[in-house]
C-alpha positions as CSV (number, residue, x, y, z in Angstrom):
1,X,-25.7,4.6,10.2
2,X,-27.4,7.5,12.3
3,X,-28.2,11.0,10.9
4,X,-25.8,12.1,13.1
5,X,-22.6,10.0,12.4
6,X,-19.4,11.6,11.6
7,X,-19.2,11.1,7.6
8,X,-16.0,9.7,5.4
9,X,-14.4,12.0,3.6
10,X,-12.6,11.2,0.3
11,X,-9.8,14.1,1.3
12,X,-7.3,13.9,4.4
13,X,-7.9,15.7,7.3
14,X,-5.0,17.9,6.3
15,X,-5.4,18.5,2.5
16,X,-5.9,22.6,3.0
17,X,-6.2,22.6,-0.9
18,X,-9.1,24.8,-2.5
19,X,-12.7,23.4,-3.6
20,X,-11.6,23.2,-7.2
21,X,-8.0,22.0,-6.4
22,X,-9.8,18.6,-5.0
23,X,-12.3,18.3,-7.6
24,X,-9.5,18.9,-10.5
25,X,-7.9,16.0,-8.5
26,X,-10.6,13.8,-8.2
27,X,-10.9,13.6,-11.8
28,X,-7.8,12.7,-12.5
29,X,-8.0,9.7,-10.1
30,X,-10.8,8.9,-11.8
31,X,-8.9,8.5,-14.8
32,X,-6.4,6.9,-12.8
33,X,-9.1,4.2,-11.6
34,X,-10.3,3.4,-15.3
35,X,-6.7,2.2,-16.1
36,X,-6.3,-0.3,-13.6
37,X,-7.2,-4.2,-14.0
38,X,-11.3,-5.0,-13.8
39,X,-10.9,-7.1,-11.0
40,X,-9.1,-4.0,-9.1
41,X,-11.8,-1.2,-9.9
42,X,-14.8,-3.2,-8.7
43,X,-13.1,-4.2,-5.4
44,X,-11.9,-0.6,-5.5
45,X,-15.7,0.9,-5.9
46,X,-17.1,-1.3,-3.4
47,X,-14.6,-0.7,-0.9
48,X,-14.9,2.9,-1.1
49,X,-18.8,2.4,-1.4
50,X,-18.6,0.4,2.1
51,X,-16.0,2.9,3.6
52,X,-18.7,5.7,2.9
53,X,-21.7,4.0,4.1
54,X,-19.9,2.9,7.3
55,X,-18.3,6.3,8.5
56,X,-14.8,4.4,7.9
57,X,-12.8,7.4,8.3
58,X,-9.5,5.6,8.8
59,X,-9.8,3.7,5.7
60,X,-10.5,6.6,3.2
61,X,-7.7,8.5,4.8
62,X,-4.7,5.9,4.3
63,X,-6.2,3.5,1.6
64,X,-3.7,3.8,-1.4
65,X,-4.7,6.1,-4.0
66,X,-5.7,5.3,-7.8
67,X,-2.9,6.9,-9.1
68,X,-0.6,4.9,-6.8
69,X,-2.0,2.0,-7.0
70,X,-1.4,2.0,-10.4
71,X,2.0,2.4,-10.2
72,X,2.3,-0.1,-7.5
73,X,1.3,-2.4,-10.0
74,X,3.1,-2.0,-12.8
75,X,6.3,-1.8,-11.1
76,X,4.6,-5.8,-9.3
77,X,3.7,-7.1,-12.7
78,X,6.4,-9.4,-13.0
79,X,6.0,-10.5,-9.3
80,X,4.3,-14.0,-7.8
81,X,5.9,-13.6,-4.3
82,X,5.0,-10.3,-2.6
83,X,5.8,-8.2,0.9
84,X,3.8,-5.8,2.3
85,X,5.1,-4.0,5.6
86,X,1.6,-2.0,6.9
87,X,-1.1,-3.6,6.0
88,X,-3.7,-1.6,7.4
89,X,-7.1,-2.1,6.4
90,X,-5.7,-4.4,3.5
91,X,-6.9,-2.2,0.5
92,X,-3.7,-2.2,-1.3
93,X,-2.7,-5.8,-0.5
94,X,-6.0,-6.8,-1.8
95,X,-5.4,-5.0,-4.6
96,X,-2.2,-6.6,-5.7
97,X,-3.2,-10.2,-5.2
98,X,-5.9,-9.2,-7.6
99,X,-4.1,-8.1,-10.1
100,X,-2.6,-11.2,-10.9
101,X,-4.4,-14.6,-10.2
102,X,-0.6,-16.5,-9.0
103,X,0.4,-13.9,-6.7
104,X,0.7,-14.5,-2.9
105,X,0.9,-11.3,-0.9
106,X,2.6,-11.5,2.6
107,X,1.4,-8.6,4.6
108,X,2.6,-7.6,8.1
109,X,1.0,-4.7,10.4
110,X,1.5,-4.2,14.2
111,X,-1.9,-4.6,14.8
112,X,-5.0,-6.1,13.0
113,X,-7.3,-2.5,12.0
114,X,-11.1,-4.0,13.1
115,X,-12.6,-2.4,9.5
116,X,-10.1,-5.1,8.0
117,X,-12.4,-7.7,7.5
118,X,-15.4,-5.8,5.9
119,X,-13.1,-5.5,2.8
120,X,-11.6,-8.6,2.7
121,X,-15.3,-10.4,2.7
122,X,-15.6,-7.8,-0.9
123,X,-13.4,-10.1,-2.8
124,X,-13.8,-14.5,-3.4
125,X,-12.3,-16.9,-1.1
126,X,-9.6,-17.9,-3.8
127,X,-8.4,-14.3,-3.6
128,X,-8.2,-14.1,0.4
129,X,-6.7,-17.8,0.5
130,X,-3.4,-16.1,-1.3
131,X,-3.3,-13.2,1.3
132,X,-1.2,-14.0,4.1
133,X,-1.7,-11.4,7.0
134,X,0.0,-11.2,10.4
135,X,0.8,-9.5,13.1
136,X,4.6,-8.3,13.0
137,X,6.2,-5.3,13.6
138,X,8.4,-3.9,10.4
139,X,11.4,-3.2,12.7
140,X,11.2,-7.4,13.7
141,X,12.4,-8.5,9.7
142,X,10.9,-10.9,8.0
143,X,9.8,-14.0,9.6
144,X,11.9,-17.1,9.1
145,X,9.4,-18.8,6.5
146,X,9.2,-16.3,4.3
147,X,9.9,-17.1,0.7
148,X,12.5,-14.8,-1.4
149,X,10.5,-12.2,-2.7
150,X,10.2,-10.6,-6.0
151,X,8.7,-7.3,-4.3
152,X,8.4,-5.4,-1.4
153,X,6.3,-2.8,-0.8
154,X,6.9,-0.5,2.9
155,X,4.1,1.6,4.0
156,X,4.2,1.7,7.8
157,X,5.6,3.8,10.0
158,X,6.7,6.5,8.0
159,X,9.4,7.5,10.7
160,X,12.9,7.8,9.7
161,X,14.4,5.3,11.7
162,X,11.9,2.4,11.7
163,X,11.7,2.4,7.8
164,X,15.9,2.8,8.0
165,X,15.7,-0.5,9.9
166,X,12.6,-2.0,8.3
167,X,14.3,-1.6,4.9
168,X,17.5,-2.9,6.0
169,X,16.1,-6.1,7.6
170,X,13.2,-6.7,5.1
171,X,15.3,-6.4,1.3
172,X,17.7,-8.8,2.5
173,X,15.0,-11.2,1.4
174,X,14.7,-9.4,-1.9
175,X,15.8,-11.6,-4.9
176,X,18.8,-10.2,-6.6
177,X,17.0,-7.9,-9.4
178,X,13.8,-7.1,-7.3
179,X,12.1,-4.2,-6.6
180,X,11.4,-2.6,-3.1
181,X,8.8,0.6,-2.9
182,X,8.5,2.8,-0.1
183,X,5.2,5.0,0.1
184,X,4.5,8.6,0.5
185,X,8.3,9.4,0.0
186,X,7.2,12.8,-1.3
187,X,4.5,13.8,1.0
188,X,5.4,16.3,3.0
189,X,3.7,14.8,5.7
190,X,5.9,12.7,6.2
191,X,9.6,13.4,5.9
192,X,11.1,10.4,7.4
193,X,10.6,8.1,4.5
194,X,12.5,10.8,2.6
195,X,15.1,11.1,5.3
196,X,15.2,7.9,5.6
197,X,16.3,7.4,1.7
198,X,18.9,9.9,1.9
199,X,20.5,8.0,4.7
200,X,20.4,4.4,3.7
201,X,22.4,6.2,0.1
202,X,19.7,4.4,-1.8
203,X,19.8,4.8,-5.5
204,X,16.0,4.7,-7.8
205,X,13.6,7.0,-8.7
206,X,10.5,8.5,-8.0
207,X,6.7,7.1,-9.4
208,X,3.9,8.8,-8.3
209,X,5.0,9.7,-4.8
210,X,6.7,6.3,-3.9
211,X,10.5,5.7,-4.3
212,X,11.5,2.2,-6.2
213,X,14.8,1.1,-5.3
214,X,16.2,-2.4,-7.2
215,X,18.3,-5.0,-5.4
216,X,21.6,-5.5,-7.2
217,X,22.9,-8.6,-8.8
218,X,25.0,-8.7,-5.7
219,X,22.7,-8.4,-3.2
C-alpha cells in the first residue's frame, strides 16, 4: 500500500468520543476477543490484520465487534441452521460457522462487497463449503429452499421499514422456540431498528446492543 493511502481506522468515522474513552474501550474488547472460541480469534486477528494492511475502511467500520460477537454466539450455540440478512464483508457470518463445526450459515446481502473474498480465503475450504452467500435483498424473504432455521440474525438496512418487513417475512421461517437478533438496536445511529421494534410490539431483551426476540410455540 502507498505512503500515501488513506489508513483503516479501528473507530467509526463518527465515534466523537475522547482519546482515552477509545483506548478504555479497546481494552475491554480485548477482553471481549480472549473469550471467544480459538478458531474465532485467529480468523478475527487476521482479518483485522488484512483490513489494516489493505486500507479496508469499510470493513473495520461495520465488521461486528468483539463484544457483539460474543453475544451473537452464545445466544447461536444451540443453532446448526443459520440466517444472516447483511452479509457484508462476511466477518460475522464467518465467525458463526466457526464457532461450531455443524453449522451452515445462509447469508443474504444486496450486493457482493469486493473486500469479501480476501477474508473468506483467511479460513479452510471445509469452513467456506458451509457458508451459503447470495445475493437477495432482506425486504424479498427468504428464498423458497431455505431450511427452517434455528436463528436469524438481521443486520442490513437499519431503516425502519425495511427491517419492519424483513423481520416479518424472514421469522416466518423461524422454528417455533428460535431466536431472531437484530443489530445496533441501541446505536443511536441508527434509530430505525429501534423504531422498528417498537412497531412490530416485539417482546425480548437487550445483549450488548442487539435486541433477541424468541418465536413462540405458536408461531
Amino acid at each position: 500500500m502507498s505512503s500515501d493511502a488513506p489508513r483503516a481506522s479501528l473507530f467509526g468515522a463518527h465515534d466523537t468520543r475522547s482519546v482515552p474513552a477509545r483506548l478504555a474501550s479497546l481494552a475491554g474488547q480485548a477482553l471481549a476477543l480472549a473469550s471467544l472460541p480459538p478458531a474465532v480469534i485467529g480468523f478475527y486477528l487476521r482479518a483485522l490484520r488484512l483490513g489494516r494492511r489493505s486500507g479496508d475502511t469499510v470493513s473495520l467500520a461495520i465488521a461486528a465487534r468483539p463484544r457483539d460477537l460474543g453475544e451473537l454466539l452464545r445466544a447461536a450455540r444451540a443453532s446448526t441452521t443459520v440466517a444472516e440478512v447483511g452479509t457484508g464483508t462476511g466477518w460475522t457470518a464467518i465467525v458463526l460457522a466457526l464457532a461450531r463445526p455443524d453449522r451452515h450459515v445462509h447469508s443474504f446481502d444486496v450486493n457482493e462487497h469486493e473486500q469479501r473474498a480476501r477474508y473468506l480465503d483467511l479460513v479452510p475450504a471445509t469452513v467456506r463449503s458451509r457458508l451459503h452467500l447470495a445475493i437477495r435483498d432482506g425486504q424479498d424473504g427468504p428464498p423458497p429452499e431455505l431450511p427452517p432455521l434455528d436463528f436469524l440474525f438481521i443486520d442490513s438496512s437499519h431503516e425502519r421499514e425495511e427491517t419492519v418487513t424483513t423481520f416479518r417475512l424472514w421469522s416466518e421461517r423461524l422454528r417455533p422456540g428460535a431466536l431472531a437478533a437484530l443489530h445496533d438496536y441501541c446505536d443511536e445511529q441508527y434509530p430505525g431498528v429501534r423504531q422498528a421494534v417498537a412497531q412490530l410490539g416485539l417482546t425480548g431483551e437487550e445483549r450488548a446492543g442487539m435486541f433477541l426476540w424468541r418465536k413462540g410455540p405458536g408461531g
